[in-house]
C-alpha positions as a Markdown table, in Angstrom:
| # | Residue | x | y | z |
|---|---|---|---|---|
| 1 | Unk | 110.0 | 244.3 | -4.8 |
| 2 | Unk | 111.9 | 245.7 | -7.7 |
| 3 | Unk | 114.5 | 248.5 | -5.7 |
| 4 | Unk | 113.5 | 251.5 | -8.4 |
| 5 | Unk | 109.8 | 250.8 | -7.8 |
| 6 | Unk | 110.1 | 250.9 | -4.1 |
| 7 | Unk | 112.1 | 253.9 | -4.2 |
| 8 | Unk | 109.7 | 256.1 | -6.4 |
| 9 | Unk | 106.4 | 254.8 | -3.9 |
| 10 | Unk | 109.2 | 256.0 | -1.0 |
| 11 | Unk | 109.6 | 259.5 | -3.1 |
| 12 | Unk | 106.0 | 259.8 | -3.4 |
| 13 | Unk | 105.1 | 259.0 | 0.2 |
| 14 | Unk | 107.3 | 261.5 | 1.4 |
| 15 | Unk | 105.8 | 264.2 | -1.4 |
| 16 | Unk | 102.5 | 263.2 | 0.1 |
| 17 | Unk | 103.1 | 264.2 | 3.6 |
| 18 | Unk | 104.9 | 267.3 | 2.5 |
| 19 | Unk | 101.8 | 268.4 | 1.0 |
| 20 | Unk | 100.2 | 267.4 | 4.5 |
| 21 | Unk | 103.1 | 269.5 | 6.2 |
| 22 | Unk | 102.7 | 272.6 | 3.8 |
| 23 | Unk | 98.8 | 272.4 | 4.1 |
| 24 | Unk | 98.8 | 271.8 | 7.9 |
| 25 | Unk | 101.6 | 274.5 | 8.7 |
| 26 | Unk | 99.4 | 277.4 | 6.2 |
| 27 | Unk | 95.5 | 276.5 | 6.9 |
| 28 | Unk | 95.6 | 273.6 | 10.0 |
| 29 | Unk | 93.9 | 270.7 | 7.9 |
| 30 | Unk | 95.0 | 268.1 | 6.5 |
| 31 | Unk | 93.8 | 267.6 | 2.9 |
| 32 | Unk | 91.3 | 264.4 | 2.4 |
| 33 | Unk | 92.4 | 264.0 | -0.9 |
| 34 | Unk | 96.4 | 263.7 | 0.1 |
| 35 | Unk | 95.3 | 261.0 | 3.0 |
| 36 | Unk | 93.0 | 259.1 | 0.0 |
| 37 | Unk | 96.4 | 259.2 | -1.6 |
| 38 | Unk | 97.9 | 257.9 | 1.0 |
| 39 | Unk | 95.8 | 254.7 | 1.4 |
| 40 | Unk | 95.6 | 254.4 | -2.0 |
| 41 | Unk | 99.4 | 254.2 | -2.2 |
| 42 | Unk | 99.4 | 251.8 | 1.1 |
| 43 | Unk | 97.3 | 249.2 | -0.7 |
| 44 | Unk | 99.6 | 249.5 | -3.9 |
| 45 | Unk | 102.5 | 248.7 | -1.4 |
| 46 | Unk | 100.8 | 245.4 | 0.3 |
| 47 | Unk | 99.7 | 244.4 | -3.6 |
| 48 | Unk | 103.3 | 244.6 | -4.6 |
| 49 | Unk | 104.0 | 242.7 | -1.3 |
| 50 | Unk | 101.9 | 240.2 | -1.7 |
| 51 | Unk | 102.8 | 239.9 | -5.3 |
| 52 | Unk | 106.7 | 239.6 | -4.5 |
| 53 | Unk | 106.1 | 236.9 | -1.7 |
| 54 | Unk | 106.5 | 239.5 | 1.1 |
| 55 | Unk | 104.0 | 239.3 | 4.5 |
| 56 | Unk | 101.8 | 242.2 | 4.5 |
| 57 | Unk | 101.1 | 241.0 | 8.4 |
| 58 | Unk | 103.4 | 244.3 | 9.5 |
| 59 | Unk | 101.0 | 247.1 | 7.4 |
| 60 | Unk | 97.9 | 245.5 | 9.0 |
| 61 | Unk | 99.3 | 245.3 | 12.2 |
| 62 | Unk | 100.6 | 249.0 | 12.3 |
| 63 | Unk | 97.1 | 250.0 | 11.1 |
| 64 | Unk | 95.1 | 247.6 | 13.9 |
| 65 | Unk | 97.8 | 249.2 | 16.8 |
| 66 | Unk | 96.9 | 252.6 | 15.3 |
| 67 | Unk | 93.1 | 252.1 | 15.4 |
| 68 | Unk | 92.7 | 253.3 | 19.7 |
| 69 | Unk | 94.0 | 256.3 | 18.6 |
| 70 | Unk | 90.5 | 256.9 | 16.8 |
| 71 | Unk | 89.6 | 257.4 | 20.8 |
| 72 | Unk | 91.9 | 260.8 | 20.9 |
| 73 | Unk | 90.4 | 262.0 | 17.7 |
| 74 | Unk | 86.2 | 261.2 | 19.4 |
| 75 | Unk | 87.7 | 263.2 | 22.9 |
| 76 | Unk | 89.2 | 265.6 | 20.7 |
| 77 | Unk | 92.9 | 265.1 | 21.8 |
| 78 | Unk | 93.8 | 264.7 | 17.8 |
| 79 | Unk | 92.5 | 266.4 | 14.6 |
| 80 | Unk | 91.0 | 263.7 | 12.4 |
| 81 | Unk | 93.6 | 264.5 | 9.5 |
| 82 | Unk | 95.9 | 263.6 | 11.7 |
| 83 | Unk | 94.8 | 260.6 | 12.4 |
| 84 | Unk | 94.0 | 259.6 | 9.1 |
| 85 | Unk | 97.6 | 260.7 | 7.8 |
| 86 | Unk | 98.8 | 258.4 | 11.0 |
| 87 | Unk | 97.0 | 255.2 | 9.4 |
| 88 | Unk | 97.8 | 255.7 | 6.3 |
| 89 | Unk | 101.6 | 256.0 | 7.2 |
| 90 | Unk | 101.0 | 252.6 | 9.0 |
| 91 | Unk | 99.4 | 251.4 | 6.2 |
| 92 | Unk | 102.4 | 252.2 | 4.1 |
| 93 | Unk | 105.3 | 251.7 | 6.3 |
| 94 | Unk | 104.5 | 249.0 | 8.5 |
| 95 | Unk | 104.9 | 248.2 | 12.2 |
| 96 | Unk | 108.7 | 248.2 | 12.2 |
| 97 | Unk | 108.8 | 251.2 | 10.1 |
| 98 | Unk | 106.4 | 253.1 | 12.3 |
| 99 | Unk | 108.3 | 252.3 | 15.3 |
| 100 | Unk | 111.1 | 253.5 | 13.6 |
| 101 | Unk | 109.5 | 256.7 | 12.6 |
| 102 | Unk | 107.6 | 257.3 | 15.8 |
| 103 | Unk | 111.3 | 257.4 | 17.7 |
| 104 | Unk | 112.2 | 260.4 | 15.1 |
| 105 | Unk | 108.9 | 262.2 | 16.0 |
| 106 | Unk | 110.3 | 262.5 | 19.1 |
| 107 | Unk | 112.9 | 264.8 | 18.9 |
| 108 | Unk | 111.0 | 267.3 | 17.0 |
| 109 | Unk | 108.1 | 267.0 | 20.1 |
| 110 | Unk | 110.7 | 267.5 | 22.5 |
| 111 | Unk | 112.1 | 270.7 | 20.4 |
| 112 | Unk | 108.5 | 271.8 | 20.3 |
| 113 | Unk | 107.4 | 271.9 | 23.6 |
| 114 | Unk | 110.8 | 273.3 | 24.8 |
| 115 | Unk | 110.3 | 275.9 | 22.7 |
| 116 | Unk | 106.8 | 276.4 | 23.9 |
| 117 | Unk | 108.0 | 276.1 | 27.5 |
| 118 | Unk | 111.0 | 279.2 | 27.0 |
| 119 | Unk | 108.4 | 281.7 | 25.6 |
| 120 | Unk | 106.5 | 280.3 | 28.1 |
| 121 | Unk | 103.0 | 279.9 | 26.1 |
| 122 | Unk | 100.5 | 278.2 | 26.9 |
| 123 | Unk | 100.7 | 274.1 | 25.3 |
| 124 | Unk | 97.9 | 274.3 | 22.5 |
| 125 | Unk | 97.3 | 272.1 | 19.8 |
| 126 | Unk | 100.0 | 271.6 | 17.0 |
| 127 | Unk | 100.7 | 270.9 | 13.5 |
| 128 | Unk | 101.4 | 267.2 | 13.7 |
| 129 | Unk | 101.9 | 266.6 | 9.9 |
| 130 | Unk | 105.4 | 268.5 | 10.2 |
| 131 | Unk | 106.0 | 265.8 | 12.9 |
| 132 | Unk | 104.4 | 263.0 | 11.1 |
| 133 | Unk | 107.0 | 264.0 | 8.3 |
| 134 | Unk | 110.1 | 264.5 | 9.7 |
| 135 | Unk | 109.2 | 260.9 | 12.1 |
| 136 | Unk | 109.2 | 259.2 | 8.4 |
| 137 | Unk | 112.1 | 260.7 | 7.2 |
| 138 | Unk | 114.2 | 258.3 | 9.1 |
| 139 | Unk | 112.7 | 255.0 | 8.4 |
| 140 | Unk | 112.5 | 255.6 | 4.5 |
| 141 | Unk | 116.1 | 257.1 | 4.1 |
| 142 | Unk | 117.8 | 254.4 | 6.5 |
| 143 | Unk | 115.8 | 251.3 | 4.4 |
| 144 | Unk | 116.4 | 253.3 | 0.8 |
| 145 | Unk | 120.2 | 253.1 | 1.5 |
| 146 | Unk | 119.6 | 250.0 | 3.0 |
| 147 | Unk | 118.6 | 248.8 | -0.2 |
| 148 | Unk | 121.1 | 250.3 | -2.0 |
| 149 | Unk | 123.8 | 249.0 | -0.7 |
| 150 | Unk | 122.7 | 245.5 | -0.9 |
């Protein structure tokens, strides 16, 4: 895939789940229009794959490994725009990439719940999309320079 193309789909991902962060942070929802985007932009990614001779196998996979989690959102564990936004990041990035990015969620977690923990309130639920975003920050910058410097 042509490196300019791939890098304005990256730049528009990452606007996406800003929008989801912003949204999520001010009103706690997550915007069905931004997740449609989101898919929408996933299956432009796997046609581009497919077109440049590139296995799509790691988007479906993230998205099939993602799919129990639709058990957290029926128990009520995770907001449905969450999970949405999380399949449609797989659906974009891929397996390797979400493994990537769900190792950067974790530091922001951590940070979270320590901070929770020192004022000593109780553990409710969260904005994930600030999470989400920061988690995808590091798979997208490290394969952009990637490319670059190829």
């Amino acid at each position: 895939m042509n490196i300019i193309f791939q890098l304005i789909l990256d730049i528009i991902f990452l606007g996406i789940l800003t929008v989801c962060t912003f949204t999520d942070l001010k009103m706690r929802i997550i915007p069905n229009s931004a997740t449609a985007c989101l898919f929408l932009l996933g299956a432009l990614r796997m046609a581009l794959l497919t077109i440049s001779g590139s296995s799509i196998f790691p988007n479906i996979l993230a998205v099939i490994i993602l799919l129990p989690g639709l058990i957290l959102w029926q128990k009520g564990k995770i907001g449905g725009g969450d999970m949405k936004l999380l399949l449609g990041m797989g659906l974009y990035m891929g397996i390797w990439q979400m493994a990537i990015a769900c190792t950067g969620m974790l530091v922001p977690c951590l940070m979270l719940l320590l901070s929770k923990a020192i004022r000593k309130e109780k553990l409710t639920r969260i904005p994930l999309a600030p999470v989400l975003l920061m988690g995808a920050l590091f798979p997208v910058v490290i394969g952009t320079i990637g490319r670059l410097t190829i």
